[in-house]
C-alpha positions in Angstrom: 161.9 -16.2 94.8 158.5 -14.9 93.4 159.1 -14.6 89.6 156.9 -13.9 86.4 154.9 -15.8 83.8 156.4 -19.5 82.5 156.2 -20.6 78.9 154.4 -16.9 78.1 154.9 -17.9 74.1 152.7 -20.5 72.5 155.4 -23.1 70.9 158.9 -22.4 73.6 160.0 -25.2 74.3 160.7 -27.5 77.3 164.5 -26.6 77.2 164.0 -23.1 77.2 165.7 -21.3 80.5 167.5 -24.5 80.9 171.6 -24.4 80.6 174.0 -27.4 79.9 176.3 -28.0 83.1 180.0 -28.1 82.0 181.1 -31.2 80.4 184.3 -32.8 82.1 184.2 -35.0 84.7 181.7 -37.7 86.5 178.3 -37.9 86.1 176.1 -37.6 89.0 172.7 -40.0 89.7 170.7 -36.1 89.5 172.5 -35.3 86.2 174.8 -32.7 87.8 178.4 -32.9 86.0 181.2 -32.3 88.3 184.4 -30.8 87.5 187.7 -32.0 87.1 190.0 -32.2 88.8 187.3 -33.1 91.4 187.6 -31.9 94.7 187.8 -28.0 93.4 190.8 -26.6 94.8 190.7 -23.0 96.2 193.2 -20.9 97.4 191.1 -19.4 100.5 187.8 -19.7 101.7 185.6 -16.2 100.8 183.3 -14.7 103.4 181.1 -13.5 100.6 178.4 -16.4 100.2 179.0 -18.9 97.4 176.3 -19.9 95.3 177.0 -23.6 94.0 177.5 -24.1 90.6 174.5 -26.2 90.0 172.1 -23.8 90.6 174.4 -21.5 88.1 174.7 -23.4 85.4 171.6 -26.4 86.5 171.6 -29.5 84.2 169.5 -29.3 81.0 167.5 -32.1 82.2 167.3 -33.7 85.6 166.6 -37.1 86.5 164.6 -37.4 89.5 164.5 -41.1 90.2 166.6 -41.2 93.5 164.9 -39.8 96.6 162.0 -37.2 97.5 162.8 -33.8 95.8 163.6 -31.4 98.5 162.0 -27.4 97.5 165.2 -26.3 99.5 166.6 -24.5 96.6 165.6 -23.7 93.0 167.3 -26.8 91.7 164.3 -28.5 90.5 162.1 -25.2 90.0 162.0 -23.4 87.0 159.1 -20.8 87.6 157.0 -20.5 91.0 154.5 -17.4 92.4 154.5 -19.5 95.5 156.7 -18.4 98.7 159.2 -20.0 100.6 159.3 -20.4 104.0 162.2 -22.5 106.0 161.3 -24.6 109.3 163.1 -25.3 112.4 162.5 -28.5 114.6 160.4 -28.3 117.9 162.4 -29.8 121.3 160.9 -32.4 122.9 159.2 -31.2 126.6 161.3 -34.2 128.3 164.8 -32.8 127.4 167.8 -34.0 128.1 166.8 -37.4 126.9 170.4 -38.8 128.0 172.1 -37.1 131.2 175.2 -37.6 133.0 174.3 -40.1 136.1 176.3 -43.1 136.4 180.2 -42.7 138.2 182.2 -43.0 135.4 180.5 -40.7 133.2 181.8 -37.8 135.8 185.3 -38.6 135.3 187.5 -35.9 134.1 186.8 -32.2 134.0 182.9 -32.8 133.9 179.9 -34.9 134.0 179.6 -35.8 130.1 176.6 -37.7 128.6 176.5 -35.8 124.9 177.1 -36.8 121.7 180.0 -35.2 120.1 179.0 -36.2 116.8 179.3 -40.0 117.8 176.3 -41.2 116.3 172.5 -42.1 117.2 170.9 -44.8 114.5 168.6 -47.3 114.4 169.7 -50.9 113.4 167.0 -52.7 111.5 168.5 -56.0 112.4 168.3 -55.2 116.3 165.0 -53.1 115.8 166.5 -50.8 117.8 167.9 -47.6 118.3 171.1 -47.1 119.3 173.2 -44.4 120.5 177.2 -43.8 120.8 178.2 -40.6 123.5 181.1 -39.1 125.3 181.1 -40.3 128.8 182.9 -38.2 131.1 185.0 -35.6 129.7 186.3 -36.8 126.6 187.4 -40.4 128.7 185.6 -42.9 126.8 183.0 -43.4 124.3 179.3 -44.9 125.6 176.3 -46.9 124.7 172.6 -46.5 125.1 170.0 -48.1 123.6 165.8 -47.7 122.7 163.1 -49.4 121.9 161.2 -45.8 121.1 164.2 -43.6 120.9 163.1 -41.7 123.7 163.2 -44.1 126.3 167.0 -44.6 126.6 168.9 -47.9 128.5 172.3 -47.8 129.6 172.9 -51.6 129.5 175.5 -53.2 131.2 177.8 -54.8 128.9 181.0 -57.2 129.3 183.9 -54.3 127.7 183.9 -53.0 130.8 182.2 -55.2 133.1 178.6 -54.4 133.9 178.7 -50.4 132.5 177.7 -49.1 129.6 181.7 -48.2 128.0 182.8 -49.7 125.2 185.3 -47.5 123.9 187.4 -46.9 126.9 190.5 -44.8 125.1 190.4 -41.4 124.8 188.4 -38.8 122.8 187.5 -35.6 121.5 184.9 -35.9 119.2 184.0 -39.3 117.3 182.0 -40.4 114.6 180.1 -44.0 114.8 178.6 -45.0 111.4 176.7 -47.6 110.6 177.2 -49.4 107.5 174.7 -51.1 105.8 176.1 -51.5 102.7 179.3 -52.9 103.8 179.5 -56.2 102.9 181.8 -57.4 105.4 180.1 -58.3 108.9 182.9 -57.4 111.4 183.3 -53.7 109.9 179.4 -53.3 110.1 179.9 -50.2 112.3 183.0 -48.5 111.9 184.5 -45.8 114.5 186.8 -42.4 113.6 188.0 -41.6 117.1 189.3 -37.9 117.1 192.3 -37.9 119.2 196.1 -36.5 120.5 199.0 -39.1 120.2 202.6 -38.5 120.0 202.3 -34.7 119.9 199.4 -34.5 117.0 195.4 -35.0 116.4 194.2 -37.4 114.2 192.0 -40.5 113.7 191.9 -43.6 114.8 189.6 -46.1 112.8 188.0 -48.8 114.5 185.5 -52.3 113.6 182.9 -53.8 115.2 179.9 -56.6 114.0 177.9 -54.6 116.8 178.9 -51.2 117.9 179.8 -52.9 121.1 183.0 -54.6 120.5 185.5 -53.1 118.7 188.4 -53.7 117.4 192.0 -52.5 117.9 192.9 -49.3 116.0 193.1 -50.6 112.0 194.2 -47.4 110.8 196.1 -44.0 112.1 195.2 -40.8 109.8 197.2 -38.2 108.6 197.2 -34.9 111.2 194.2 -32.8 111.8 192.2 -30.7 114.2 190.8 -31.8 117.3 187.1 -31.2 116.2 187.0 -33.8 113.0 184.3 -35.9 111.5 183.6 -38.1 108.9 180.7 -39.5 106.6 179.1 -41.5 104.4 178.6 -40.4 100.6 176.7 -43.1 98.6 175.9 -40.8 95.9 179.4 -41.3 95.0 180.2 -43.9 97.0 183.3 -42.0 98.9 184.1 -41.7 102.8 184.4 -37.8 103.1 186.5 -36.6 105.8 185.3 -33.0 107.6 188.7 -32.1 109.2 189.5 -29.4 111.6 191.9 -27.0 109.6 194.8 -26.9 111.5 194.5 -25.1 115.1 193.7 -21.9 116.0 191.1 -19.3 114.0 189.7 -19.2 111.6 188.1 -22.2 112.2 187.1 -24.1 108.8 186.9 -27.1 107.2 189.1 -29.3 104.7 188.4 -32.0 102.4 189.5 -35.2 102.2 187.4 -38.1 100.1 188.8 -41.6 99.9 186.4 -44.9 98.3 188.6 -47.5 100.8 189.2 -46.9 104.2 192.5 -49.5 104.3 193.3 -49.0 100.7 192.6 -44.7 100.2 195.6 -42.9 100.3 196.1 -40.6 103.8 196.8 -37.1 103.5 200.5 -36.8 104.7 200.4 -33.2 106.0 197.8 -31.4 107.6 197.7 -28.8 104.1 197.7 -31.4 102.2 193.6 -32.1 102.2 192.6 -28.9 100.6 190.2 -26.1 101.7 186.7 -26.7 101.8 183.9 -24.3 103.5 184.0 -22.0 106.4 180.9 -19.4 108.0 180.5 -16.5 106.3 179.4 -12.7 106.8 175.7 -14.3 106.4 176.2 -16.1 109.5 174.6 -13.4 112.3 177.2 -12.1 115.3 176.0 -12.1 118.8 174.8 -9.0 120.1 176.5 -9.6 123.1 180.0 -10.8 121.3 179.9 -8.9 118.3 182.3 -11.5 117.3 182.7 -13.0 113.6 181.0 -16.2 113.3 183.6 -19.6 112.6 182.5 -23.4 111.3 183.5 -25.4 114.2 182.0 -28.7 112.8 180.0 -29.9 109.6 178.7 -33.4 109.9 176.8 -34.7 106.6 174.5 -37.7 106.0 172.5 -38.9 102.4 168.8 -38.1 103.2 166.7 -38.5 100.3 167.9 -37.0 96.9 170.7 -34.9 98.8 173.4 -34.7 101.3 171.9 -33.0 104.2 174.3 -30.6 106.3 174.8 -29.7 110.0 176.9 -26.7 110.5 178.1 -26.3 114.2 178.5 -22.6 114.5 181.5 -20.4 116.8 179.7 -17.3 117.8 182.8 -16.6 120.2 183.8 -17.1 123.2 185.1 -14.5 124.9 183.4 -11.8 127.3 180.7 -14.5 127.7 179.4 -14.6 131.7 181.6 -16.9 133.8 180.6 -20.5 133.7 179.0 -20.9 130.3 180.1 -22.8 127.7 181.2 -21.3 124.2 177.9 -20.4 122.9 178.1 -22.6 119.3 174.6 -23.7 117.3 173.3 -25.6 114.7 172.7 -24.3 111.5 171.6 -26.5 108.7 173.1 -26.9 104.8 172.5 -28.5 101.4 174.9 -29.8 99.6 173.4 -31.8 95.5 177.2 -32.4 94.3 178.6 -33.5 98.2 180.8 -30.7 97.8 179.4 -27.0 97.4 176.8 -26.0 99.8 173.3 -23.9 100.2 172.3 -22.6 103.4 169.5 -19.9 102.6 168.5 -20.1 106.4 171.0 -18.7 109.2 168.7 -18.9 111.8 169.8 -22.0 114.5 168.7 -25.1 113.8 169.7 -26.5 116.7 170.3 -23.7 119.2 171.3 -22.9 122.7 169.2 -21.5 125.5 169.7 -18.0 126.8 168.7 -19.5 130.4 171.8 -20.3 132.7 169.6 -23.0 134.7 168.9 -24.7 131.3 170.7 -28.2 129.9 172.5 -26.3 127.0 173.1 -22.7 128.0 176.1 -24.0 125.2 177.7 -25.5 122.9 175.1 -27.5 121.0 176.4 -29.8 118.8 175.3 -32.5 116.1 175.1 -36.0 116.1 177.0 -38.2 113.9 173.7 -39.6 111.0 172.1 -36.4 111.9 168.8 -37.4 111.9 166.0 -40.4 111.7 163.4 -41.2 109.6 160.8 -41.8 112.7 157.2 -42.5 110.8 156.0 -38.8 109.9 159.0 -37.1 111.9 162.7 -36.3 111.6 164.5 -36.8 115.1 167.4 -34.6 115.9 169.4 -35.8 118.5 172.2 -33.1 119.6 174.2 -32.3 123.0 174.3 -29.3 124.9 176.0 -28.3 127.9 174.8 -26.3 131.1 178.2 -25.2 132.3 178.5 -24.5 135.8 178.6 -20.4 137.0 180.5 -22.3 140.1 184.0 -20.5 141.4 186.9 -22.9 140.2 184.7 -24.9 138.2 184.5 -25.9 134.3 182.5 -24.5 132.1 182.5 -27.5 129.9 180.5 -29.6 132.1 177.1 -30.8 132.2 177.2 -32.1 129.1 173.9 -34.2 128.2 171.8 -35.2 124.9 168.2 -34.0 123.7 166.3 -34.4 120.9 164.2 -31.6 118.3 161.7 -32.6 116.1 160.8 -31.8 112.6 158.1 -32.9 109.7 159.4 -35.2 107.7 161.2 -33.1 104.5 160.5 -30.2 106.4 163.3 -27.9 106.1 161.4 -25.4 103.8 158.1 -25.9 102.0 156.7 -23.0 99.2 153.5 -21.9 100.1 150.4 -20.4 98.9 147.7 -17.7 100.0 144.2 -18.7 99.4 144.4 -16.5 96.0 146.7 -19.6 95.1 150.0 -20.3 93.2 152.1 -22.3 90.9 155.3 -24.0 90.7 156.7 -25.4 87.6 159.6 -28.0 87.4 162.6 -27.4 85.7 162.7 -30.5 82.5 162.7 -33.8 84.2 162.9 -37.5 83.4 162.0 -40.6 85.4 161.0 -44.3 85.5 158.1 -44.3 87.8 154.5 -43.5 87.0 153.0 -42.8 90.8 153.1 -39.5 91.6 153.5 -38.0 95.1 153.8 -35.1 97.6 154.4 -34.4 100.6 152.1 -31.5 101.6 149.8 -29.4 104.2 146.4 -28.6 102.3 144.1 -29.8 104.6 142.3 -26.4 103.9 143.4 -26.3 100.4 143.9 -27.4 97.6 146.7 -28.8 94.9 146.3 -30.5 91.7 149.2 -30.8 88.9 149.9 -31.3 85.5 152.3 -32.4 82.9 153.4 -30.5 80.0 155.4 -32.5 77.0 159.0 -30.7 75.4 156.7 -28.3 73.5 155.1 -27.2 76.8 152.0 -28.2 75.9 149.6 -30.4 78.9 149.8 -33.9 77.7 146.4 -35.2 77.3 144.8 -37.1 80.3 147.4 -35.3 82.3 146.0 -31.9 82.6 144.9 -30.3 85.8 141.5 -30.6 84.9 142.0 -34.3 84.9 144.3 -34.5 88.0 142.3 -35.4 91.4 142.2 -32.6 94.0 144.2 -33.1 96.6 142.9 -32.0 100.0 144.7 -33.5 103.3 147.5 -33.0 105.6 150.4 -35.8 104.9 153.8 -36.7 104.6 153.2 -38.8 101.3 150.1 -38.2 99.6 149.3 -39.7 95.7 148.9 -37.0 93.1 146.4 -39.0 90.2 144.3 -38.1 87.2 141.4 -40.0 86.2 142.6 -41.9 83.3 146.0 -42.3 83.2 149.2 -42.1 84.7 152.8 -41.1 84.1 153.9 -44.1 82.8 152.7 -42.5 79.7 155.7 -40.0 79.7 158.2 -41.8 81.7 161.6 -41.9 80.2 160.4 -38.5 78.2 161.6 -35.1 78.8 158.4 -33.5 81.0 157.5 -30.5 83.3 155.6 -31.1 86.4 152.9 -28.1 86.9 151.6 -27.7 90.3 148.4 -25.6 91.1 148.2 -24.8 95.0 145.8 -22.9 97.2 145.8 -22.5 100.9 148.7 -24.7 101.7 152.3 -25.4 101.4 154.4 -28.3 99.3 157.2 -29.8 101.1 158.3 -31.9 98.4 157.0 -34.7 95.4 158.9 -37.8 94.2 158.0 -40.3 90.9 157.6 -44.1 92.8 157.7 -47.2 90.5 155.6 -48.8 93.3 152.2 -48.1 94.4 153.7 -47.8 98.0 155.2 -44.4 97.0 158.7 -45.7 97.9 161.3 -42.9 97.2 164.4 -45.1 97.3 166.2 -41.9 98.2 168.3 -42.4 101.6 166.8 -42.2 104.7 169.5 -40.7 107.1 170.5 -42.7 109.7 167.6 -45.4 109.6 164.6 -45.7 111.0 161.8 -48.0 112.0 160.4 -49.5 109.2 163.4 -49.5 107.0 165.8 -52.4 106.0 168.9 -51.0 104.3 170.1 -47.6 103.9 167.1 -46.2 101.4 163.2 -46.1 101.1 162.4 -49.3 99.2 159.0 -49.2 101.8 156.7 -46.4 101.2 153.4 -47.0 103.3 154.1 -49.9 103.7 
């Protein structure tokens, strides 16, 4: 992504390299402009990668008020000489966190403790966090709890008296999400049960004030795959369903988006929801399978200024040695419209373990939220499975949940040699007038600047007036010595940064002092009240 000189002619303006998205439909909160019809229909799903159309064609000028802006892709970048680099979490030494132990979470084919997407948040009105999994194989849906999330209690509760069920129908995978902008207390957390009834899958929707009593079934969707999610867009404030399509290979997803869970219309046959993303010839074959790579799951969550992806990947099944599970992975995805994704990294995200004695020798998959804000860190809860190499046994057994860990915003970060680098926005506008990054430069440097629609620094906010910035930290204020951007908010500007030694993860415009993104923060966090950063450092 190196690329030349910016602005090499005194007097181009701010505008120049910039391109007008196409004018028909909604607006979004980032200035994208979506098309319509909206969802894009397509007649098949290419294996040739798909760039999305706002990097194409990226908005003329982008609003950057919601959420840190993630360096993930060249949305926001006009010209850089720095490098990117992409990050994977780091397990934690104590996995599995959650394991199969108690009776009835060995009923069925296999000892199951795993989320299969369910859902791991933390509830700011508890303080806690909680955590929704398969126990036993695919015979009920479970509850644990944390004060830490590391620590986890199995409580026991009054569904089933004194253990931890409290969805006791049966499953495939599920999706818990917890609402905190519905305004309705008994539909708090809702429930998509993935499930077979009367000779089809589909969902189940279910209520409850806690996540521990639910309701009956309120709603029966149209027919789908076995392996189907669902999530939460507030962006556009839609429910988007990640259905399974159909049975069989190739596996890949369809789209279904609906703003009212009772009121949306259902899809009416399992064609109807059309075609949505699949792997692609990007996505690396096994050595040992030599077997084209499938989407077996996509679960989605808001986190900061984007909807942030997690792509369960089919490496094949076949030919694998006898007792371990299908050998699937994480791989993670951007998505700026909710639609069209980036994934510029293939490498696992989330992967399995070549060691047969290890908790997930397979099938790793995501967690319903994805991930939580945790102070500096981003925790990744997933499932595994070890299998069992045992003569008449299941391979799908063994199932239990773990936890990776990643920087906060650290997905990718550009970086910079000691000879140093520059980034330069694409035009921007904004409210705020606090600047901050989040950034490694503890043996560095960075300092920034603003340049006006003529590309010209805008006095008092030149780099020679911009205080150094020398530390290592997930939010760190960017100031100059005299003023601040409240003296070009609302105005058409470019953000220059200057870096040495170090890497930028990502920089945001706060109205507060705090440095509070209000960009979403996943699936919670301690510290957090609602759904979005209105806390900074404090």
């Amino acid at each position: 992504m190196n690329r030349r000189a910016f602005l090499g002619t005194a007097g181009a303006t701010v505008l120049a390299g910039a391109t007008a998205a196409p004018a028909d439909g909604e607006t979004l909160y980032n200035g994208i402009r979506l098309s319509s019809p909206w969802p894009p229909k397509i007649a098949e799903i290419p294996r040739e990668p798909v760039t999305p159309p706002y990097l194409k064609t990226p908005p003329a000028v982008i609003p950057i008020d919601v959420g840190r802006q993630l360096l993930v892709d060249d949305f926001v970048i006009a010209e850089t000489t720095l490098r990117r680099v992409f990050h994977t979490p780091t397990p934690h030494g104590d996995n599995p966190l959650v394991r199969p132990e108690k009776p009835w979470e060995r009923r069925g084919q296999g000892g199951m403790a795993m989320v299969f997407s369910d859902g791991v948040w933390y509830d700011p009105k508890d303080r806690l966090f909680k955590m929704w999994y398969m126990g036993g194989y695919g015979t009920s849906t479970c509850y644990a709890h944390s004060e830490d999330g590391l620590r986890w209690t199995k409580p026991e509760l009054n569904v089933r008296k004194g253990i931890n069920v409290v969805q006791p129908d049966i499953r495939d995978s599920s999706t818990v999400w917890l609402d905190l902008e519905e305004k309705e207390p008994q539909r708090r957390y809702k429930m998509f049960r993935s499930h077979g009834e009367a000779g089809r899958f589909g969902l189940s929707v279910h209520f409850s004030p806690d996540g521990i009593h639910w309701s009956e079934r309120v709603l029966r969707t149209g027919s789908c795959g076995d392996r189907t999610t669902v999530f939460w867009n507030p962006f556009r404030k839609v429910w988007v369903y990640s259905l399974r399509h159909g049975w069989g290979q190739p596996r890949r997803r369809r789209y279904w988006e609906v703003k009212d869970i009772l009121k949306g219309p259902q899809w009416q046959r399992i064609d109807e929801p059309p075609l949505w993303t699949g792997s692609d010839r990007l996505d690396p074959e096994r050595d040992d399978l030599k077997t084209p790579c499938e989407l077996y799951n996509l679960d989605g969550v808001a986190y900061e200024s984007l909807i942030l992806g997690l792509f369960s990947i089919w490496r094949g099944d076949k030919n694998i040695p006898a007792g371990r599970p299908k050998p699937n992975e994480v791989c993670v995805g951007f998505s700026r419209d909710g639609f069209h994704w980036s994934r510029p990294d293939r490498r696992p995200f989330l992967g399995v373990s070549e060691n047969k004695s290890d908790w997930n020798w397979g099938n790793v998959q995501s967690a319903g939220g994805c991930c939580l804000v945790v102070g500096d860190k981003l925790y990744f809860y997933h499932s595994g499975r070890a299998g069992s190499p045992g003569k008449g046994q299941t391979r799908d057994t063994g199932g239990a949940t773990g936890l990776a860990v990643l920087r906060r915003d650290g997905f990718a970060s550009v970086d910079a040699g000691t000879d140093g680098g520059v980034l330069t926005t694409r035009p921007v506008t904004f409210k705020g007038k606090h600047l901050f990054v989040n950034a490694d430069i503890a043996s560095g440097e960075l300092t920034a600047e603003v340049l006006d629609e003529r590309g010209r620094v805008v006095a008092g906010l030149g780099r020679s007036d911009c205080v150094a910035v020398r530390a290592d930290a997930t939010q760190q204020a960017v100031t100059w010595k005299s003023v601040d951007l409240a003296k070009v908010a609302g105005k058409p500007v470019r953000l220059r940064f200057h870096l040495k030694g170090g890497r930028l993860f990502a920089f945001w415009v706060s109205p507060e002092k705090s440095g509070a993104s209000h960009g979403y923060v996943a699936a919670g966090g301690p510290g957090f009240s609602g759904p979005t950063d209105t806390i900074g450092h404090s």
